[in-house]
N, CA, C and O atoms as a Tripos MOL2 file, in Angstrom:
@<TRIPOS>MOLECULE
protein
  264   263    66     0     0
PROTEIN
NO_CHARGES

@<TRIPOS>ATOM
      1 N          15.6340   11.5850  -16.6630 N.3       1 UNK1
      2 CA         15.1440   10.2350  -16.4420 C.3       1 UNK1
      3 C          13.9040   10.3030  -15.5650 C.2       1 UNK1
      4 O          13.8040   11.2950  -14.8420 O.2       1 UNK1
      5 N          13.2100    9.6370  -15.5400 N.am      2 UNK2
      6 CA         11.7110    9.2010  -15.1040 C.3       2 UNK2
      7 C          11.8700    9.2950  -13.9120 C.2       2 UNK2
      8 O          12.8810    8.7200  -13.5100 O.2       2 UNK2
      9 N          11.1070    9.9350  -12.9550 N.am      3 UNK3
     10 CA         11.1530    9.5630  -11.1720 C.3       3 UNK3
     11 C          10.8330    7.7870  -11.1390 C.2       3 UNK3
     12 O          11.7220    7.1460  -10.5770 O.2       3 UNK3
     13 N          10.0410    7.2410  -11.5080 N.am      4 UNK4
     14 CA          9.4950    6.3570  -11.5780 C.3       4 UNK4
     15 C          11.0640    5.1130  -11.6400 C.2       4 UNK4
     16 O          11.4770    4.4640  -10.6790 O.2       4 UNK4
     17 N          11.6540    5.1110  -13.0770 N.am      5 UNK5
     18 CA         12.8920    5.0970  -13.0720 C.3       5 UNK5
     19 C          13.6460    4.8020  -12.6600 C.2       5 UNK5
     20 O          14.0330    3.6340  -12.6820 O.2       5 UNK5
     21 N          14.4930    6.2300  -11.7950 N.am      6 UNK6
     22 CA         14.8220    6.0790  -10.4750 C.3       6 UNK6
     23 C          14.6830    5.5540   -9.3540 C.2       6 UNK6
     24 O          15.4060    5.1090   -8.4630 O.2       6 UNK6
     25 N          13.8040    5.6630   -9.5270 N.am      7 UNK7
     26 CA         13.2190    4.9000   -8.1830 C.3       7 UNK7
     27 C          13.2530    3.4240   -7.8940 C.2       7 UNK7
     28 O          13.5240    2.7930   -6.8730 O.2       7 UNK7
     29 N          12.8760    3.0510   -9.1750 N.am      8 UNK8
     30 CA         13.6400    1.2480   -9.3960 C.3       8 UNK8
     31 C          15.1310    0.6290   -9.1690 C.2       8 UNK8
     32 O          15.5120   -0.4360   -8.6840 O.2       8 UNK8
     33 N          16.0150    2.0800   -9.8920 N.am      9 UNK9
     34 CA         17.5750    1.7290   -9.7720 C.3       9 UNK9
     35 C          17.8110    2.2380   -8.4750 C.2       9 UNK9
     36 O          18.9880    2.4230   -8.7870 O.2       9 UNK9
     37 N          17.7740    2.6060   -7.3880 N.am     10 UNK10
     38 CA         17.4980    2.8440   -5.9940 C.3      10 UNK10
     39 C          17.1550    1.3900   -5.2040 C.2      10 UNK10
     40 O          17.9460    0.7710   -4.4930 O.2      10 UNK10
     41 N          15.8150    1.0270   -5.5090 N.am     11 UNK11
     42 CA         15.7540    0.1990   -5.0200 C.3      11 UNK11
     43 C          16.6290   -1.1780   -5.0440 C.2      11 UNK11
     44 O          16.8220   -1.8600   -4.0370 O.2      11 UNK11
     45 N          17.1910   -1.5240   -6.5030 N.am     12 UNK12
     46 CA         17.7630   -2.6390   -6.4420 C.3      12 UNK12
     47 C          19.4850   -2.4800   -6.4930 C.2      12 UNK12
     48 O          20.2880   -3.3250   -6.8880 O.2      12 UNK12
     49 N          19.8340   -0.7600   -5.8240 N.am     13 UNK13
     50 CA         20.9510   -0.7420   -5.7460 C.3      13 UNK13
     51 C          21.7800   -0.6750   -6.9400 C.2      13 UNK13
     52 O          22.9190   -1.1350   -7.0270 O.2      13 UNK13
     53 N          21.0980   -0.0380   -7.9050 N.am     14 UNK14
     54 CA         21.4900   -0.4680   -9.0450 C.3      14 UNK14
     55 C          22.9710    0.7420   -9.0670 C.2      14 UNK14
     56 O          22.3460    1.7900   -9.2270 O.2      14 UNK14
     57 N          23.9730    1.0230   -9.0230 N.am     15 UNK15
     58 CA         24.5930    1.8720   -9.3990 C.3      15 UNK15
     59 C          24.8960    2.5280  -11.0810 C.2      15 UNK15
     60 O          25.0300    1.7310  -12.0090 O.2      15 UNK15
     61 N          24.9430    3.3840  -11.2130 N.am     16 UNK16
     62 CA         25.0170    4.5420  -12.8880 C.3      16 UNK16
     63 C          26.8160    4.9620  -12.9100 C.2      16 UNK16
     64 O          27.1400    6.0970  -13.2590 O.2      16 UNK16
     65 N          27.5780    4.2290  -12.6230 N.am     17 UNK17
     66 CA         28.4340    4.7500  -12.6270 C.3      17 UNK17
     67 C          29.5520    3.6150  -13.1240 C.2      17 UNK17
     68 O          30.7270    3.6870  -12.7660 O.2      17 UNK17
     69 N          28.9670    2.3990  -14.1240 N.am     18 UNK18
     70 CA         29.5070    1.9450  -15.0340 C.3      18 UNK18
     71 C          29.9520    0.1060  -13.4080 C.2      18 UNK18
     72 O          30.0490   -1.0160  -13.9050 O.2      18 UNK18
     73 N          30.0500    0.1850  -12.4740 N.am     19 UNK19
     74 CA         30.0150   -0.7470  -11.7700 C.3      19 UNK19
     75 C          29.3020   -1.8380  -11.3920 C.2      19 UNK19
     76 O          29.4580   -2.6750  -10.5030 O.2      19 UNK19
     77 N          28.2290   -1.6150  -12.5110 N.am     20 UNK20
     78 CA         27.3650   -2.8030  -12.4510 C.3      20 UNK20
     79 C          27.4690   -4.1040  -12.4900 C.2      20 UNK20
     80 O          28.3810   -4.6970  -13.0670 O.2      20 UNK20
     81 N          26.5080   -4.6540  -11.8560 N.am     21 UNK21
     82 CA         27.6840   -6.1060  -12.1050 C.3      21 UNK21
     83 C          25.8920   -6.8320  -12.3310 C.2      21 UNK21
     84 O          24.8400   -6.4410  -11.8250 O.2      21 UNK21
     85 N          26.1170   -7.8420  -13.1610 N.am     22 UNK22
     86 CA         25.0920   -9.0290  -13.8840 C.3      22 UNK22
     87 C          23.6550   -9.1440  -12.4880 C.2      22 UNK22
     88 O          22.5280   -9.3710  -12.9300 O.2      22 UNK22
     89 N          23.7540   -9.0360  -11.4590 N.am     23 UNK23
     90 CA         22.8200   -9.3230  -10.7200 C.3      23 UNK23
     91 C          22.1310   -8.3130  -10.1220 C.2      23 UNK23
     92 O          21.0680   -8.6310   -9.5890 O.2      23 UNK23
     93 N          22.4350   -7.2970  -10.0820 N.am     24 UNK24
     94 CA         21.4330   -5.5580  -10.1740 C.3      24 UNK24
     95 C          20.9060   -5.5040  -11.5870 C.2      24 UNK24
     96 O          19.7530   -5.0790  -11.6720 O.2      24 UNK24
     97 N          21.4770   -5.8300  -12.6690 N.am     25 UNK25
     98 CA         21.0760   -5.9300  -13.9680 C.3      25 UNK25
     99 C          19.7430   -6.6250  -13.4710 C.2      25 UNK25
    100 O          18.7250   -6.0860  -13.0360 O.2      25 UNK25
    101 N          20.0320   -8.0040  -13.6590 N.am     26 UNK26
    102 CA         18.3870   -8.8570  -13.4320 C.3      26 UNK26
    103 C          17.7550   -8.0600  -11.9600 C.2      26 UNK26
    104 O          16.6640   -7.5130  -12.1270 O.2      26 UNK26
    105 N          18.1040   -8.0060  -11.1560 N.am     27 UNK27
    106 CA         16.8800   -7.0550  -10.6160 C.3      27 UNK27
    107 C          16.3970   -5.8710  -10.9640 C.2      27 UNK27
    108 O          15.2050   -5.5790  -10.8700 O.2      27 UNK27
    109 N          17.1320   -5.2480  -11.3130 N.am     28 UNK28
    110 CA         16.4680   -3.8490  -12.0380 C.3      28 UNK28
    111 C          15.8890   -4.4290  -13.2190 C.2      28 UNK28
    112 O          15.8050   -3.3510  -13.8070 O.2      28 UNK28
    113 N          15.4440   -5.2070  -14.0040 N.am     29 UNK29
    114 CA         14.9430   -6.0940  -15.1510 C.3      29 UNK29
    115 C          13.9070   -6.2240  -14.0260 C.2      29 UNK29
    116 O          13.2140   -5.2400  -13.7650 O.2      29 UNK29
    117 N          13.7720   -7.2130  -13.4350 N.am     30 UNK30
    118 CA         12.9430   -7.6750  -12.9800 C.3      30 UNK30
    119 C          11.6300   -6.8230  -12.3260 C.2      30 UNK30
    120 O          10.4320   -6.9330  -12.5900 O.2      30 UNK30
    121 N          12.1200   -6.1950  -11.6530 N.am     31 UNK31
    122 CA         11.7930   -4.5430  -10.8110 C.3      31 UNK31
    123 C          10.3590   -4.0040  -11.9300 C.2      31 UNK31
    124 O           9.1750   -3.9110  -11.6040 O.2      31 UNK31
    125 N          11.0510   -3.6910  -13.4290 N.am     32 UNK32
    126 CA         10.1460   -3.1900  -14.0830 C.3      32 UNK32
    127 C           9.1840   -4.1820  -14.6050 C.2      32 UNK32
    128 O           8.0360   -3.7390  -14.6380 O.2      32 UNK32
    129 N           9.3020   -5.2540  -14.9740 N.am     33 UNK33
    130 CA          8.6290   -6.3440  -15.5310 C.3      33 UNK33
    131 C           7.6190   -6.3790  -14.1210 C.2      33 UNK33
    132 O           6.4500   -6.3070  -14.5020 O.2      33 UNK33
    133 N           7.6930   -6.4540  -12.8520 N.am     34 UNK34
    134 CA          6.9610   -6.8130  -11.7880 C.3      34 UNK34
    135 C           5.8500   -4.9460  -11.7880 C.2      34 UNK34
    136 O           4.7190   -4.7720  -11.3320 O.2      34 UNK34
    137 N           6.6930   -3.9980  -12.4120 N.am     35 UNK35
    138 CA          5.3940   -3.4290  -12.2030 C.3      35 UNK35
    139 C           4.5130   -2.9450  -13.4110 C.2      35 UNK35
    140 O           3.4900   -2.2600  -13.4200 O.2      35 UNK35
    141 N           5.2940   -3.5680  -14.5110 N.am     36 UNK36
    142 CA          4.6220   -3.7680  -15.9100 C.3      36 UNK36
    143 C           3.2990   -4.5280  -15.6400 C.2      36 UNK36
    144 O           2.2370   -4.0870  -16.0790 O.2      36 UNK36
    145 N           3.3700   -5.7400  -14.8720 N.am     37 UNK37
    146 CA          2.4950   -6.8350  -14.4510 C.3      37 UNK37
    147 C           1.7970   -6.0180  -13.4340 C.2      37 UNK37
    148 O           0.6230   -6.2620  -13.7100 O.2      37 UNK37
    149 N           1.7820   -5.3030  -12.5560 N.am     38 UNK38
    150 CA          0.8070   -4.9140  -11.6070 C.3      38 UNK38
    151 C          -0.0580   -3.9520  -12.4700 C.2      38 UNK38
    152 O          -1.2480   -4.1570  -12.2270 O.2      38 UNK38
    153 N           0.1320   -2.9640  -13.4040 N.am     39 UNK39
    154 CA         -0.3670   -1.8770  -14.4540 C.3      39 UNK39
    155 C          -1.6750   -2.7170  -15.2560 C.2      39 UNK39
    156 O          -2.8360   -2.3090  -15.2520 O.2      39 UNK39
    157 N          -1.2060   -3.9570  -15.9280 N.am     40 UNK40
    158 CA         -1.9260   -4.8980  -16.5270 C.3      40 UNK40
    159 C          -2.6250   -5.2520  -15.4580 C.2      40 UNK40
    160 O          -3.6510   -4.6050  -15.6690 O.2      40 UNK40
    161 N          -2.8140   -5.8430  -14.4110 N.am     41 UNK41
    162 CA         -3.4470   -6.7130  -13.9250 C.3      41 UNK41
    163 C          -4.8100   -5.4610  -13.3030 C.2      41 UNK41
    164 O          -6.0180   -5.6120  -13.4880 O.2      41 UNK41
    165 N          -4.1400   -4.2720  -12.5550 N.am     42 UNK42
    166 CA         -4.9500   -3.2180  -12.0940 C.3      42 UNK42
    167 C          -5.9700   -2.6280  -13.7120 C.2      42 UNK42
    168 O          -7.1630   -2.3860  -13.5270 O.2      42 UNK42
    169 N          -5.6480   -2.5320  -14.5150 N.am     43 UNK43
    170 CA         -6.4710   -2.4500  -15.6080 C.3      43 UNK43
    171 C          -7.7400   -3.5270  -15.9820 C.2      43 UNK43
    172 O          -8.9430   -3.4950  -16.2400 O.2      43 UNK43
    173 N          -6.8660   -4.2910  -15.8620 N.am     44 UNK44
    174 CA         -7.7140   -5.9670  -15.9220 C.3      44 UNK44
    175 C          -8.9550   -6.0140  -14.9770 C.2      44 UNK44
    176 O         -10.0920   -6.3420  -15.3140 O.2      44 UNK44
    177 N          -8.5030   -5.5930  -13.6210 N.am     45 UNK45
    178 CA         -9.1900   -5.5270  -12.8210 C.3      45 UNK45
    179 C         -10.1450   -4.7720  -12.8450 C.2      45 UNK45
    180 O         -11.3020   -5.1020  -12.5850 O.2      45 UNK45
    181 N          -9.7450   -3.6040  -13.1810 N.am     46 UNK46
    182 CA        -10.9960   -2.4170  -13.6160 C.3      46 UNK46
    183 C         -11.7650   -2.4540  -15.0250 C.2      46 UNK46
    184 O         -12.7040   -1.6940  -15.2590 O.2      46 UNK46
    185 N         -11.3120   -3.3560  -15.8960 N.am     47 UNK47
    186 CA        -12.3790   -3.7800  -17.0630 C.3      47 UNK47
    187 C         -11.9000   -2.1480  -17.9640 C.2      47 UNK47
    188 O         -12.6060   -1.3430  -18.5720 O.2      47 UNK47
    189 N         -10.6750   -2.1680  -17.7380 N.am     48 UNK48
    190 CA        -10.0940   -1.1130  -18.8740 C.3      48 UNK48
    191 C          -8.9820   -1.9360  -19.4700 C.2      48 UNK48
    192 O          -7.9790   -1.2690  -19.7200 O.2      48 UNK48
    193 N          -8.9080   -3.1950  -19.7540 N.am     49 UNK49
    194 CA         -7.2920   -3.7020  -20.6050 C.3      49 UNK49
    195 C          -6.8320   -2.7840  -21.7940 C.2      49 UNK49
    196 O          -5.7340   -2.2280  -21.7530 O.2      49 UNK49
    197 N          -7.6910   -2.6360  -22.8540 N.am     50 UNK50
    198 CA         -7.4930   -2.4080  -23.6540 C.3      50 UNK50
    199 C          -7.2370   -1.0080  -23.9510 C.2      50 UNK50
    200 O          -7.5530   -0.5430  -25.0460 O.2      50 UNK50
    201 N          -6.7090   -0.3380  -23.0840 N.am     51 UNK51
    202 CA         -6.0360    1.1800  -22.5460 C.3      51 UNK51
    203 C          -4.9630    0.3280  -21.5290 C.2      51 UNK51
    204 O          -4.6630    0.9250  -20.4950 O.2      51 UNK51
    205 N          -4.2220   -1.3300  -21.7880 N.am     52 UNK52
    206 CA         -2.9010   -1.3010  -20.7290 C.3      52 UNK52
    207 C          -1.6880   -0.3680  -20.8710 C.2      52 UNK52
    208 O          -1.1970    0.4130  -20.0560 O.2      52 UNK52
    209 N          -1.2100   -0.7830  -22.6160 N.am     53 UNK53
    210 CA          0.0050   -0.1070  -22.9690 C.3      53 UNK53
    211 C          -0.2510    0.8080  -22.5810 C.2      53 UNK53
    212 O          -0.1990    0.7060  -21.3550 O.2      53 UNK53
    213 N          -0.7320    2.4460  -23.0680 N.am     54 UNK54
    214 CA         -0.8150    3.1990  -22.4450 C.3      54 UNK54
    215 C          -0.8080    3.9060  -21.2040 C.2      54 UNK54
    216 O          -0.4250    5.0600  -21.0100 O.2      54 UNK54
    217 N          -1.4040    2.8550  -20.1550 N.am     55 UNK55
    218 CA         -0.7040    3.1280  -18.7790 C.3      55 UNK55
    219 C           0.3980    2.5680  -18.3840 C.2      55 UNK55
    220 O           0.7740    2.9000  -17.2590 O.2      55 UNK55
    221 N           1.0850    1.7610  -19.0030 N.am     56 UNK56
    222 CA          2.3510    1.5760  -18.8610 C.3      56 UNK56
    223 C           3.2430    2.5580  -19.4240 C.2      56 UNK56
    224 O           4.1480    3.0910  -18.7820 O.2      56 UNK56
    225 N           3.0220    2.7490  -20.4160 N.am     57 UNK57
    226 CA          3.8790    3.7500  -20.7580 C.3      57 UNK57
    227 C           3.9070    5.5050  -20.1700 C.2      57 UNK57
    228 O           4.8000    6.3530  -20.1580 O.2      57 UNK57
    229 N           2.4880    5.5090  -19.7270 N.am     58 UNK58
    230 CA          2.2890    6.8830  -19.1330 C.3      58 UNK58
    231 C           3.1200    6.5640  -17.5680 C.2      58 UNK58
    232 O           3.9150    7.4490  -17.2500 O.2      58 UNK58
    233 N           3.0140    5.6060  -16.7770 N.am     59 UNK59
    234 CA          3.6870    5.3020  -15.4190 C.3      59 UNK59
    235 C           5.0170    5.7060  -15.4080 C.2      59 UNK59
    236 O           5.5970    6.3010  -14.4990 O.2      59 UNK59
    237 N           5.6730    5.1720  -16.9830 N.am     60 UNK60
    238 CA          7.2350    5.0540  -16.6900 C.3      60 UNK60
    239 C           7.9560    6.6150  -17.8540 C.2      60 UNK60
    240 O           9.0300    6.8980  -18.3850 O.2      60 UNK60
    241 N           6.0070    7.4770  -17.7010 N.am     61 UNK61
    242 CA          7.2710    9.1140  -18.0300 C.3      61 UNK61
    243 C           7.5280    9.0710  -19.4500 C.2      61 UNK61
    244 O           8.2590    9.9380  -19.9290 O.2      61 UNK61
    245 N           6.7330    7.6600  -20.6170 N.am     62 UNK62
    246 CA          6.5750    7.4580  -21.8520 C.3      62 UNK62
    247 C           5.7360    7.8420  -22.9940 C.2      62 UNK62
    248 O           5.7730    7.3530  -24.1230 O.2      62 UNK62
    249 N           4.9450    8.8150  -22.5430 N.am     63 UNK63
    250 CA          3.5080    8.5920  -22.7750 C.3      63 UNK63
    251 C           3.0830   10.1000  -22.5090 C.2      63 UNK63
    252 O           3.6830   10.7320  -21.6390 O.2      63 UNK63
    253 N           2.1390   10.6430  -23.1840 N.am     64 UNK64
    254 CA          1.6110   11.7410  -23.1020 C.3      64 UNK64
    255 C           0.5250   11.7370  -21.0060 C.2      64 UNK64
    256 O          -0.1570   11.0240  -20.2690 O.2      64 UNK64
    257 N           0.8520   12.4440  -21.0630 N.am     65 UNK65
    258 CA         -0.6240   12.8710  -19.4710 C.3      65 UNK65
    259 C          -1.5120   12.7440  -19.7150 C.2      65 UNK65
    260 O          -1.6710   13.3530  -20.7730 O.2      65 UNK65
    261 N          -2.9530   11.9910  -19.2370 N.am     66 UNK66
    262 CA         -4.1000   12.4890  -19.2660 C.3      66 UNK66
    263 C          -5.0350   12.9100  -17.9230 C.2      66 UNK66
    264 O          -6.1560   13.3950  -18.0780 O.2      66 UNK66
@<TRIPOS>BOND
     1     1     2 1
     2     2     3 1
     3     3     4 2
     4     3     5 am
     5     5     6 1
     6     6     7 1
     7     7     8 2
     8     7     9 am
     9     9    10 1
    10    10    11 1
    11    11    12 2
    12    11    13 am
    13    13    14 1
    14    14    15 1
    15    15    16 2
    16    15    17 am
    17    17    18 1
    18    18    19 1
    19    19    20 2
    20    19    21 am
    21    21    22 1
    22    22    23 1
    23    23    24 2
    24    23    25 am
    25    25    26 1
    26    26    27 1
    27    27    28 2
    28    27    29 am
    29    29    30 1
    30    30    31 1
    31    31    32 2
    32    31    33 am
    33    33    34 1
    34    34    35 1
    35    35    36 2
    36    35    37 am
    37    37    38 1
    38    38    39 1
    39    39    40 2
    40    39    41 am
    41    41    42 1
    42    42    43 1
    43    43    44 2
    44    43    45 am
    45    45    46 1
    46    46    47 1
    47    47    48 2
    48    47    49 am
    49    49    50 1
    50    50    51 1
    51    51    52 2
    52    51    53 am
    53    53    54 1
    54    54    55 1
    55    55    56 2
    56    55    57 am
    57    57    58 1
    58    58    59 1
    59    59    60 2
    60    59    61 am
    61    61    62 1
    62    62    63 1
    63    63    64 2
    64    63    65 am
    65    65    66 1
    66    66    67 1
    67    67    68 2
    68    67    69 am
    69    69    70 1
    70    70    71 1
    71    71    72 2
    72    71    73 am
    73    73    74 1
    74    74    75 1
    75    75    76 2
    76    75    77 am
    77    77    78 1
    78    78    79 1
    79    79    80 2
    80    79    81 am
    81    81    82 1
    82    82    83 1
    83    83    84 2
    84    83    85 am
    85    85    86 1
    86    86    87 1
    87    87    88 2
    88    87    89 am
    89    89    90 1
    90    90    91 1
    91    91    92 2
    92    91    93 am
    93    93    94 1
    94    94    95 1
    95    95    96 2
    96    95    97 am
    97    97    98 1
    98    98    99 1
    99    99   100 2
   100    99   101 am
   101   101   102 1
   102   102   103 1
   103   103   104 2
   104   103   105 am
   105   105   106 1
   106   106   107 1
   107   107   108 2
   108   107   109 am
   109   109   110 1
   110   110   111 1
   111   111   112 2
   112   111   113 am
   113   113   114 1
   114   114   115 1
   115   115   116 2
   116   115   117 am
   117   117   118 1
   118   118   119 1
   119   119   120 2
   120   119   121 am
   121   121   122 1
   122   122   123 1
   123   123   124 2
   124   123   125 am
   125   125   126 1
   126   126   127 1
   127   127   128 2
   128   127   129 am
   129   129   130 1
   130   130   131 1
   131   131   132 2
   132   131   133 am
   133   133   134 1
   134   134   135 1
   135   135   136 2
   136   135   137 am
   137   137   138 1
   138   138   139 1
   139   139   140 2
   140   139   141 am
   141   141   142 1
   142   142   143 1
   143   143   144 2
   144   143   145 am
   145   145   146 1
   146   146   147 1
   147   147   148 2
   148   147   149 am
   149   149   150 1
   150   150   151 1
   151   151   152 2
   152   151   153 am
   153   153   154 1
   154   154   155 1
   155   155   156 2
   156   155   157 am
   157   157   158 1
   158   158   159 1
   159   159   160 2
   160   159   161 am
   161   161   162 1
   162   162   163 1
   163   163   164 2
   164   163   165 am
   165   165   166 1
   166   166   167 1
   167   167   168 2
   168   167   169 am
   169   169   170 1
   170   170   171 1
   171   171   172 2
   172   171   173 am
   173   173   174 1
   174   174   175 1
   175   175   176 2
   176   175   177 am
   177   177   178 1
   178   178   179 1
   179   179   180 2
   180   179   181 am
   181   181   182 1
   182   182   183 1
   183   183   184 2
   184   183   185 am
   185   185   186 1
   186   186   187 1
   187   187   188 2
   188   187   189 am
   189   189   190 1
   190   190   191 1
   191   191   192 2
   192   191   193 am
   193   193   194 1
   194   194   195 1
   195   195   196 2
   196   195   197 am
   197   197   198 1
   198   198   199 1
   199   199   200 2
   200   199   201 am
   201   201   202 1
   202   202   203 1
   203   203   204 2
   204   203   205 am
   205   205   206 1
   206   206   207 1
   207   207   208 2
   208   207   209 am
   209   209   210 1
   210   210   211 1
   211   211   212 2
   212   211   213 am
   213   213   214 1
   214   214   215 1
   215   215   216 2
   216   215   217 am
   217   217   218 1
   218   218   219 1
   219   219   220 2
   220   219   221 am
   221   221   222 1
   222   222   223 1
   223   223   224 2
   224   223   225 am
   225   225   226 1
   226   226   227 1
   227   227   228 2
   228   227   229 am
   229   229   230 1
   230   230   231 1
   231   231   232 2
   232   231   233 am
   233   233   234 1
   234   234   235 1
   235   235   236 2
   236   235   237 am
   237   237   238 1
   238   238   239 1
   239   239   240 2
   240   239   241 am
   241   241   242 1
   242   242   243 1
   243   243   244 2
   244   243   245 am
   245   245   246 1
   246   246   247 1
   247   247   248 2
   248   247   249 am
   249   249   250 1
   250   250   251 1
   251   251   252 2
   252   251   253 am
   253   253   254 1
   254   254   255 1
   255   255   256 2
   256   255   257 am
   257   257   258 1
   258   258   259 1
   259   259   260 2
   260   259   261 am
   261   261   262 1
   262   262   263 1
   263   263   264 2
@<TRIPOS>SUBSTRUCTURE
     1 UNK1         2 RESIDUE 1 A UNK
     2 UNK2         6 RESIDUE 1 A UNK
     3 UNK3        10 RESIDUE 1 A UNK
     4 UNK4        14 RESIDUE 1 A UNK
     5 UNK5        18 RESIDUE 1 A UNK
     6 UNK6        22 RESIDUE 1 A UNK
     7 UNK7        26 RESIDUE 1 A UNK
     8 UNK8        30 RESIDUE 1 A UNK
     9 UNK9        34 RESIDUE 1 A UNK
    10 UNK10       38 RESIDUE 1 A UNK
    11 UNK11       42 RESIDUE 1 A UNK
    12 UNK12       46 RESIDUE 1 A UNK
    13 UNK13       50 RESIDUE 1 A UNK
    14 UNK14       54 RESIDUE 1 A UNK
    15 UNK15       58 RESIDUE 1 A UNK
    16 UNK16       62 RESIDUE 1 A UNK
    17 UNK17       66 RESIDUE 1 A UNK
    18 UNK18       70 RESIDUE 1 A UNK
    19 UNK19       74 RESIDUE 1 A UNK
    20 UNK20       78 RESIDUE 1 A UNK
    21 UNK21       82 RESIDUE 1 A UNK
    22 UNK22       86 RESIDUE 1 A UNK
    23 UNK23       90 RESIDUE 1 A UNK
    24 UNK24       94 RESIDUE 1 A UNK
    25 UNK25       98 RESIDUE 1 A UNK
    26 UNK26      102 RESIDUE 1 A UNK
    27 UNK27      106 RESIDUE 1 A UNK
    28 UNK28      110 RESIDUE 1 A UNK
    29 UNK29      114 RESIDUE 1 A UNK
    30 UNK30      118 RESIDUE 1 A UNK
    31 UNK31      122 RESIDUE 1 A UNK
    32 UNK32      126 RESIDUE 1 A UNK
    33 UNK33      130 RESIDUE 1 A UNK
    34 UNK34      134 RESIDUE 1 A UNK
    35 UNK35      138 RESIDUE 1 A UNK
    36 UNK36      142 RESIDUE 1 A UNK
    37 UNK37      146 RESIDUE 1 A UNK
    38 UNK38      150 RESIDUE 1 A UNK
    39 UNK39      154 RESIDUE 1 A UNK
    40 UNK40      158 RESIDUE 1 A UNK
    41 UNK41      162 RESIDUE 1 A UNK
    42 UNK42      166 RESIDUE 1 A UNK
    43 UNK43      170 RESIDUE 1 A UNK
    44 UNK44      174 RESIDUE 1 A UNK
    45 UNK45      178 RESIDUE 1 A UNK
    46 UNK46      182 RESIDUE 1 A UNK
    47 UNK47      186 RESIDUE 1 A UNK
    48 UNK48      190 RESIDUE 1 A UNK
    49 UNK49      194 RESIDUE 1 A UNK
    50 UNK50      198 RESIDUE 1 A UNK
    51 UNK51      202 RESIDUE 1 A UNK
    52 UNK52      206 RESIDUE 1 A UNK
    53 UNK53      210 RESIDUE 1 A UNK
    54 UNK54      214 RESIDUE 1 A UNK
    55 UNK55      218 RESIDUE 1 A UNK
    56 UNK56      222 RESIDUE 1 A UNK
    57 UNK57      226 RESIDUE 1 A UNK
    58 UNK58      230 RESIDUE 1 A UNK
    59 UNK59      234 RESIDUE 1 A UNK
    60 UNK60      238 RESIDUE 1 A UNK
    61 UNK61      242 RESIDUE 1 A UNK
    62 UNK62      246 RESIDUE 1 A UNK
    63 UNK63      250 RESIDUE 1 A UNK
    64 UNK64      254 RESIDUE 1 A UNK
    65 UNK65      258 RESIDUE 1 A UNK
    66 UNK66      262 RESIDUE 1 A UNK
């Protein structure tokens, strides 16, 4: 699994050991959607959008290196 990943289910406490309960779900949801949106917006910002997917998918360990 992705450091990146990890690092989300960490933060929102998410436990892997089948004890999940509905509200680590939506934060760990949420978690990635909030840095899906920072990837886009930092692209945006730099006048590269149209290379977003790609850094999203390269962030979350999806995606070839460049």
């Amino acid at each position: 699994m992705n450091e990146r990943i990890k690092a989300l289910m960490i933060k929102c406490n998410y436990v892997v050991d089948g004890t999940c309960d509905i509200s680590r779900e939506q934060k760990f949801a949420e978690l990635i959607v909030q840095e899906c949106c920072d990837i886009v917006e930092k692209n945006l910002y730099q006048n590269i959008g149209w290379n977003t997917s790609r850094a999203v998918r390269r962030h979350f360990g999806l995606g070839p290196e460049e």
